[in-house]
N, C-alpha and C positions, 0 to 999 in steps of 0.2 A: 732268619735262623743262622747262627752259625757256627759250622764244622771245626774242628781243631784236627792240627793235622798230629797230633801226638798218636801215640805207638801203642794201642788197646791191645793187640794181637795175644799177649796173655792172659786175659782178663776172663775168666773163668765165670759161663755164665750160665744158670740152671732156670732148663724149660719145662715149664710144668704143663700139662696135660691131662684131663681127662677123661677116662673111653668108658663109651658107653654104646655098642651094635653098630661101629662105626666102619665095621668092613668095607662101605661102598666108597669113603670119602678119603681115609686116614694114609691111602698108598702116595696120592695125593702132599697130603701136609709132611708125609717122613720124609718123601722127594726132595720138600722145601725150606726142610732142616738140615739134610745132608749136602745139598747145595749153596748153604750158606757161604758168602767171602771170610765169616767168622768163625774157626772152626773150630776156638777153644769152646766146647759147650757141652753140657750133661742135658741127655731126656731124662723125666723120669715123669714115666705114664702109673698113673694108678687106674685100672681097670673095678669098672663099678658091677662085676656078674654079667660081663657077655654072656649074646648065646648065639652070636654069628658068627662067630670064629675071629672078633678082632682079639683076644686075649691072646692063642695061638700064633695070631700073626706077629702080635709083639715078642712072645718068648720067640719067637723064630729072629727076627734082627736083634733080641739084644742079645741072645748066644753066643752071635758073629761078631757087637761093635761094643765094646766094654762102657761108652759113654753112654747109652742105655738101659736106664733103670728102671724094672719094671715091678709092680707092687699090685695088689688086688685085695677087692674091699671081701670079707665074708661074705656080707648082705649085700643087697641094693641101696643106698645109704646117699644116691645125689652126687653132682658137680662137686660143691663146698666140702663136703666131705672129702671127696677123691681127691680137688685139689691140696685141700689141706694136710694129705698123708706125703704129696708130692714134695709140697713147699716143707714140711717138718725134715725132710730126707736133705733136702738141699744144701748144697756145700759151694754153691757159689758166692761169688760177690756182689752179680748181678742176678736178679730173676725177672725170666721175660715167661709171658702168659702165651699159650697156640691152642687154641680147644683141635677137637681132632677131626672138621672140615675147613676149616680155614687153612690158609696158603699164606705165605710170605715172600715176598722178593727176596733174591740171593744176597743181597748187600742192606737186607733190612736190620741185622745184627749188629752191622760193622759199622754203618751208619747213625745208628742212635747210642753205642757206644760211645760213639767221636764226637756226641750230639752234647752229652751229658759228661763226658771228662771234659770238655770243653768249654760247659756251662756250668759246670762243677753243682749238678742238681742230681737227685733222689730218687726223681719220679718221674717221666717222660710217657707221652704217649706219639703214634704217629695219625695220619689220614687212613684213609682206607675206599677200597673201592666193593660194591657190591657183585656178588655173583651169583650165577644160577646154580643146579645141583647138577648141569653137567662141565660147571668150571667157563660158563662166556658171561659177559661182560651184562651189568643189567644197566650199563650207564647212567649209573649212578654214585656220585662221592660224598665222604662223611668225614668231616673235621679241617676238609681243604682250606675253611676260610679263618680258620684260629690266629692268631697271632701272638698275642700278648700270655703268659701262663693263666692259669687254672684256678682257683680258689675255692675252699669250702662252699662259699653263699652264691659262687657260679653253678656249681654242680647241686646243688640244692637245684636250681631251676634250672637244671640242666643245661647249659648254655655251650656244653658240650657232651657228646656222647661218650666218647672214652671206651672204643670197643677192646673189649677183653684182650683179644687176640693183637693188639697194636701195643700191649702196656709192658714197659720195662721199671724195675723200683731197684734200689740201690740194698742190697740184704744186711741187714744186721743194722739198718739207719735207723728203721722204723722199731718200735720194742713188738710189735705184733701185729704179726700180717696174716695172720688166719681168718680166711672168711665167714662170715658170724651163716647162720645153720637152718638159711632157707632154703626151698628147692629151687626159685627162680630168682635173680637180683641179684646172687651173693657176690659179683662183683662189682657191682656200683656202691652195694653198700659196704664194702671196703673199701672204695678209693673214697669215699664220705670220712671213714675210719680216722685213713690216712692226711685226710686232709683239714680232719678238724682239728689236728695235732700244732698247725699253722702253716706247715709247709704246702706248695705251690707245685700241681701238675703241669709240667711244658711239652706243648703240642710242638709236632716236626709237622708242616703241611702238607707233607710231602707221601702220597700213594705209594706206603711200604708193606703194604698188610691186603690180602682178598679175602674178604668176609663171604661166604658161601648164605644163600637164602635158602632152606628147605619148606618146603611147604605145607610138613608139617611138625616143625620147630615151636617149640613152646612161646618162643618168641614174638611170634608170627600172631600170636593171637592177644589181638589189643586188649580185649577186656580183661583179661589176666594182667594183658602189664599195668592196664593201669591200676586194677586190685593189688599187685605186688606194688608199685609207688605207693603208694596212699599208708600199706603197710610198713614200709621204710621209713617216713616221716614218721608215723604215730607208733610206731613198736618199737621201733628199732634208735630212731633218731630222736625219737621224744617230742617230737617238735609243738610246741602250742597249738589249738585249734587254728587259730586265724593265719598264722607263719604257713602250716601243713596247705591250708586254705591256698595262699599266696603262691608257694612252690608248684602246687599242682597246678593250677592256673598254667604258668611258663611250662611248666612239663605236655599239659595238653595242645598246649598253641604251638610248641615247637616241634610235637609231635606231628601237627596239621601240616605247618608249613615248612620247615626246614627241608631244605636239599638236602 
């Protein structure tokens, strides 16, 4: 991997966010925005109809700090939804992804800024470490052992994860970056979007991102995800029987054994 020591410090870069009854996590992830070594940055949270007071908590800091922008769905309408009111607001150059229990290292900004004026790339993701839902360490890491960039027919078979909360994209590169309008996936199935355009995701290895585990995160629940893959390929990505065949294979085995 390599850093370029040029001069990001004005590079204006828009965090998108989506809340959803995120009171217990989110005091957490705003700590680890407002700590960033990067300071040129816009939040901007779309709120999906709280009803635990995280809505409140956000009008309460962006009152105070004008770089947070805060937006709210009528209905209950989903992540892709929310993110996609965020990302339409966005005035950056860059836009980095934080859902609202994830955590970021302070110099997670500044470092993949430097990562990608450096490698003069579009798309960047980093590693990440897993956590519990009170924030300690599940020891366990995701994407440490990447090296080489990313391709469409890699992320078909997943051959990397590419969590949400690690991804930075270059704005106004791509012609559209809205996430296509499921309730689970719609981030994989945008960097699929992004990357069948021909461009190449570049992994940093390096543990800048803490992914929070809750235990009862949609996530969490395999037979879903794998009903949501299956639906990527054949809905969304069109894929042939036998390719969709092929993908999910790599998808399930790396779901077994990957560290």
């Amino acid at each position: 991997m390599r850093i370029s020591h040029a001069n990001t410090s004005h590079r204006l870069v828009s965090i998108i966010t989506p809340s959803f009854n995120c009171i217990d996590t989110i005091y957490q992830t705003y700590l680890s925005i407002c700590n960033q070594t990067h300071t040129t940055w816009e939040w901007l949270v779309t709120d999906d109809c709280s009803s635990d007071g995280s809505y409140e908590f956000f009008s309460k800091i962006s009152s105070s700090d004008s770089r947070i922008k805060l937006f709210r769905n009528r209905t209950n309408q989903g992540a892709a939804v929310s993110r996609n009111v965020s990302i339409s607001n966005a005035s950056g150059e860059y836009i980095a992804f934080i859902d609202s229990d994830d955590i970021w290292l302070e110099d997670k900004l500044e470092k993949q800024l430097l990562f990608m004026e450096g490698n003069n790339t579009s798309f960047s993701f980093t590693a990440y470490e897993l956590i519990d839902g009170d924030g300690n360490s599940l020891n366990q890491t995701v994407d440490t052992h990447l090296k080489g960039a990313v391709t469409y027919e890699d992320m078909l078979r997943k051959k990397a994860t590419l969590g949400c909360s690690t991804v930075m994209i270059k704005n106004n590169y791509f012609s559209d970056l809205k996430m296509p309008l499921i309730r689970t996936g719609q981030d994989y199935a945008l960097w699929l979007k992004l990357l069948k355009s021909g461009e190449s995701a570049h992994p940093i290895p390096e543990l800048l991102t803490k992914y929070r585990i809750l235990p009862n995160s949609i996530s969490r629940n395999k037979l879903k995800k794998a009903q949501r893959q299956w639906q990527i390929y054949r809905d969304i990505e069109k894929l042939p029987l036998p390719t969709a065949i092929e993908c999910f294979f790599f998808y399930a085995f790396r779901a077994v054994f990957r560290k």
